[in-house]
Structures are given as structure tokens and as C-alpha cells.
PLY file of the C-alpha trace (Angstrom):
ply
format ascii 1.0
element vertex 197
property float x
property float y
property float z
element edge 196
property int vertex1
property int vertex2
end_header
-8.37 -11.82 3.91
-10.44 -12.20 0.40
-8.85 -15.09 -1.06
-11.04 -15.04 -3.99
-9.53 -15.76 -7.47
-9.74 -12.57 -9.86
-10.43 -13.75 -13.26
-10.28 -12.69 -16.85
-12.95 -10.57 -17.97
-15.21 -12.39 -20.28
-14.90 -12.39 -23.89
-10.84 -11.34 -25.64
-9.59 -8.31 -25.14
-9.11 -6.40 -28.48
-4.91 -6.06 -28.00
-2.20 -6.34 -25.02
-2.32 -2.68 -23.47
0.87 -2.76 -20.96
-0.81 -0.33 -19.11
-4.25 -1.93 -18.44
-1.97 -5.29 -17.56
-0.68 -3.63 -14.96
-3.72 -1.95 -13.40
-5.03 -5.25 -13.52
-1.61 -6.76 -12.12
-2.57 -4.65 -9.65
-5.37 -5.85 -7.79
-4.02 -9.21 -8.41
-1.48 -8.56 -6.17
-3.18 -6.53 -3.84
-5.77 -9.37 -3.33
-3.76 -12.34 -3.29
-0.36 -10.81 -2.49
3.23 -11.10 -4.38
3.90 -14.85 -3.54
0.35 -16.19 -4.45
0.35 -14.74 -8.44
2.10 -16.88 -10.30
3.06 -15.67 -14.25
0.33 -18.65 -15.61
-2.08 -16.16 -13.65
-1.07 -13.02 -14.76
-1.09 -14.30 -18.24
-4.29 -15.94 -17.59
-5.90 -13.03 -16.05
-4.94 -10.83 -19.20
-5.56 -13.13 -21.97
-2.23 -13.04 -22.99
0.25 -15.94 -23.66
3.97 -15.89 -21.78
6.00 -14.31 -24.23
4.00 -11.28 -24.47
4.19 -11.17 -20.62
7.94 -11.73 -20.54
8.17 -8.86 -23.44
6.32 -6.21 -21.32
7.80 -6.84 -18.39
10.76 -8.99 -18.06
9.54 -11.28 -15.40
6.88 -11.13 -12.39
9.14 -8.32 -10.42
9.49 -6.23 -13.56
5.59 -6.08 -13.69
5.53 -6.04 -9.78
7.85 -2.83 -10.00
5.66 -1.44 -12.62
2.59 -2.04 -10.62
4.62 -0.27 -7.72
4.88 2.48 -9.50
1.31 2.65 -10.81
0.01 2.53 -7.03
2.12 4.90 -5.41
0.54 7.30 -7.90
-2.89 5.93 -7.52
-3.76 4.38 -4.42
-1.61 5.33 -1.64
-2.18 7.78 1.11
-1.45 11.53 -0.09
1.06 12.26 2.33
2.31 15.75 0.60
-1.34 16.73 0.78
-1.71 16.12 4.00
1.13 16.52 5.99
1.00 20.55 5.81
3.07 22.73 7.48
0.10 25.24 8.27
-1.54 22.52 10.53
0.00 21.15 14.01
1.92 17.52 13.56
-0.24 15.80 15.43
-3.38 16.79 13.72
-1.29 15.64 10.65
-0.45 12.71 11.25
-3.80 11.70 12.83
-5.11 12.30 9.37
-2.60 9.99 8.55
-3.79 7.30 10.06
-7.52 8.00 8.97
-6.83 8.10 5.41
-5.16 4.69 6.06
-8.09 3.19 7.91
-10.30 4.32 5.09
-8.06 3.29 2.01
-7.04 -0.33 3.34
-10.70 -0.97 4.40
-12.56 0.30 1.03
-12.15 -2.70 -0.98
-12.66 -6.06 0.88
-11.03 -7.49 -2.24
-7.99 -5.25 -2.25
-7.92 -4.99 1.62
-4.91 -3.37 3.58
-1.68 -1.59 1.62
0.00 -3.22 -1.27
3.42 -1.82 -0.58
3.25 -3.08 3.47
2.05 -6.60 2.18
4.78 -6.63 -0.21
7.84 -5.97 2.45
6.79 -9.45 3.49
7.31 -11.30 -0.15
9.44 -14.00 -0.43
11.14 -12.84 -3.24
13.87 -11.03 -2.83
13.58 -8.69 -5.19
9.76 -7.81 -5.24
10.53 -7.48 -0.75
13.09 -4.77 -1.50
10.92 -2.76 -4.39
8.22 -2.63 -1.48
10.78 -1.70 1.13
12.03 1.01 -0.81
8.60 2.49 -1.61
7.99 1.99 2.69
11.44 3.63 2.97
10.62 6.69 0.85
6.96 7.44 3.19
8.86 6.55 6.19
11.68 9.51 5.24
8.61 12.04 4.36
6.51 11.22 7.91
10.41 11.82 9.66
11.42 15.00 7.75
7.99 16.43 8.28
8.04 15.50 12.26
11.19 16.62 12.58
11.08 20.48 11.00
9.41 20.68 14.50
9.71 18.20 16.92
13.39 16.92 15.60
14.25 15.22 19.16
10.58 13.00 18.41
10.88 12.49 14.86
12.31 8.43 15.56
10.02 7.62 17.94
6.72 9.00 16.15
7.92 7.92 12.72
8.33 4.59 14.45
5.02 4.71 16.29
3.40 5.43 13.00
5.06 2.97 10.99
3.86 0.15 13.18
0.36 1.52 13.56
0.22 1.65 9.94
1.21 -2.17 9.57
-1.39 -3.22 12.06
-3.92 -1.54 10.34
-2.93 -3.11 7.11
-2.94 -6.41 9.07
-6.22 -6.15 10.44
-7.71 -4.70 7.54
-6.70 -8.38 5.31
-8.39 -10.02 8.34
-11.55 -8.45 7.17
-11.51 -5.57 9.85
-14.31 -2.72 8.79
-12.87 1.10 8.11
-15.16 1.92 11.11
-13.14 -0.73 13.50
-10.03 0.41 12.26
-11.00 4.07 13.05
-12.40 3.73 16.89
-8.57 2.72 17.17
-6.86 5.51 14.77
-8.75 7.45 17.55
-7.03 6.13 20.72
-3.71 7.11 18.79
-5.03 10.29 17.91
-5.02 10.97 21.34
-1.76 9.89 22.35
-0.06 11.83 19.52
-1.85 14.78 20.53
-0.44 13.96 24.20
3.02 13.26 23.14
3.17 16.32 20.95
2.02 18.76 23.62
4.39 17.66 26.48
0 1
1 2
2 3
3 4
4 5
5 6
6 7
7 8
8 9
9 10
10 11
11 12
12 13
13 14
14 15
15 16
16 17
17 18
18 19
19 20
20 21
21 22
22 23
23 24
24 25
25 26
26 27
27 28
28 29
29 30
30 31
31 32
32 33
33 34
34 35
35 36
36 37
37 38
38 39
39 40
40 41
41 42
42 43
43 44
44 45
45 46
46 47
47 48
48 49
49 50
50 51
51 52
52 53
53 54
54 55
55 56
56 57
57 58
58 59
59 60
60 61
61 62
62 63
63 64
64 65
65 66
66 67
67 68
68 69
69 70
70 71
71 72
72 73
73 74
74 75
75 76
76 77
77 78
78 79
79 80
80 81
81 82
82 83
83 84
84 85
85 86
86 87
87 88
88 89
89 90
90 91
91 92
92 93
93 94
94 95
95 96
96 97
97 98
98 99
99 100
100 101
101 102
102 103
103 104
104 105
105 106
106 107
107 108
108 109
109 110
110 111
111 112
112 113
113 114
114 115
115 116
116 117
117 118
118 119
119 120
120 121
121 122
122 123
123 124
124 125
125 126
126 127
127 128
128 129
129 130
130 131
131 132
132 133
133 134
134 135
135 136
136 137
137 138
138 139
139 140
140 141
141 142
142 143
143 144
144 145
145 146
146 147
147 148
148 149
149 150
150 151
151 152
152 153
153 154
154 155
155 156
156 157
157 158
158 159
159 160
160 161
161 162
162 163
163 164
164 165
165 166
166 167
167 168
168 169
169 170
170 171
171 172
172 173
173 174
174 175
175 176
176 177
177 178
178 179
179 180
180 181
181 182
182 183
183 184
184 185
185 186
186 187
187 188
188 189
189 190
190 191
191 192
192 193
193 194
194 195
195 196
């Protein structure tokens, strides 16, 4: 894992723009993780002194929940694009797990998936924004599985779940995209086994 501070630009920004905060917010996070940010960094970061933080976003989980939201339209895997009913599961969710490999490999800085990392926060309520997010594309990998393999749906929403967090995991240990994806192979495989039998 980068742990490599992300500074403030140089020279002032011109005015507080919420929405630039948070995309910045956002690879704070995703570099150093939840616990590691502190507000005095955030407000650092953006040039900004505490009240206008507080203002914007109520405390470090409001901007958290805001960065959340930013990412899940941004940076995570496209799951309604790709898991397609006009394509066998397996094939689906192989492409799954290569779209992961890619995305939490691109950026060393930003390695692995912010809403995985953040289901391990120590605060309480930026851990349950991130599980809810992991909830939600937990519920779309089931429902898809099980329109056709219902009596599998657990076990391969499961299987893919946990694959998912090791490649996170290994990806923050500084694991290359083409590591990652010699082992999305193997499971390639033993989807497409599981899903023919």
C-alpha cells in the first residue's frame, strides 16, 4: 500500500467548490483509507479552514458519504453493464472479476476498492455507509445469478464477494493488474465449471 501523503495543490484555490472537495476527499481516502484522514487533512488538502469543512459537510462521515456517493457513480465496477442477461453467468461474472483486477490495480496511489476498504473503518458510521454500498452490489451479483441458477446464487455471490476482497487486498499490497488477472483466470475456470454441472 502507497502511503504517500496527498497534498494541496500549489498556489489558493480561487473559492471552496463542495464538489471538487469531495473528488479530492476522494482519493484521500482511497489512498490512505477512512481512519488515516483526519479533518486537519481534509481541510489542509483543500485550502480551506474547519468551519467551511463542517458547513459542507457536517463532519468527516458526511463528506465520507458524499464521497460514497461520488464513487459509486465514478469509479466502481459497471455491474448493470456487464452483468447482461444475453451472455451466460459465468462469462459475466468472470468479467466481473477482470474489471476489478484492472480498476483496483490502475492507480498505485488509489490501489484496491474504496467501498471494500471502508467496511473495515473504525468508525461506525463511515463502516456501515461502506457496508451498505457492498450490500447493494452484493444484492445485484445474487439477483442476477439467481434469474438462472437460483439454487447457486449464495454460494457464487459468496465466492465472488470474497474473491473480490482479496483482490482489493492484494492490490493495496502493491499487486500488478497483470498478477491479479493470472488469478481472476483460475476462477474463471471454476465458475465456468460450477456453472456447467
Amino acid at each position: 500500500m502507497n502511503t504517500k501523503k496527498l497534498s494541496r495543490p500549489p498556489g489558493r484555490p480561487r473559492s471552496f467548490d463542495p464538489d471538487q472537495a469531495v473528488a479530492i476527499a476522494q482519493r484521500l481516502f482511497h489512498a490512505q483509507g477512512y481512519d488515516a484522514v483526519s479533518v486537519a487533512h481534509v481541510t489542509d488538502v483543500l485550502g480551506i479552514n474547519p468551519p467551511s469543512f463542517y458547513a459542507a459537510f457536517g463532519n468527516k462521515a458526511g463528506l465520507y458519504a458524499r464521497v460514497l456517493d461520488r464513487y459509486a457513480s465514478t469509479g466502481t465496477i459497471p455491474l448493470k453493464e456487464i452483468l447482461r442477461s444475453d451472455r451466460p453467468v459465468a462469462d459475466c461474472l468472470a468479467a466481473v472479476l477482470e474489471d476489478a483486477a484492472w480498476r483496483y490495480a490502475a492507480d498505485p496511489e488509489t490501489a484496491g476498492c474504496l467501498v471494500l476498504e471502508g467496511t473495515h473503518a473504525e468508525d461506525p458510521q463511515a463502516r456501515a455507509a461502506a457496508c451498505q454500498f457492498h450490500a447493494a452490489a452484493e444484492g445485484m451479483i445474487r439477483t442476477y445469478i439467481a434469474e438462472r441458477h437460483p439454487e447457486k446464487a449464495e454460494r457464487l455471490t459468496d465466492f465472488i464477494s470474497l474473491f473480490m476482497q482479496g483482490l482489493s487486498a492484494k492490490a493495496r499490497q502493491g499487486y500488478s493488474a497483470d498478477r491479479l488477472m493470472n488469478t481472476v483466470r483460475l476462477a474463471s475456470r471454476a465458475l465456468a465449471d460450477e456453472l456447467q454441472t
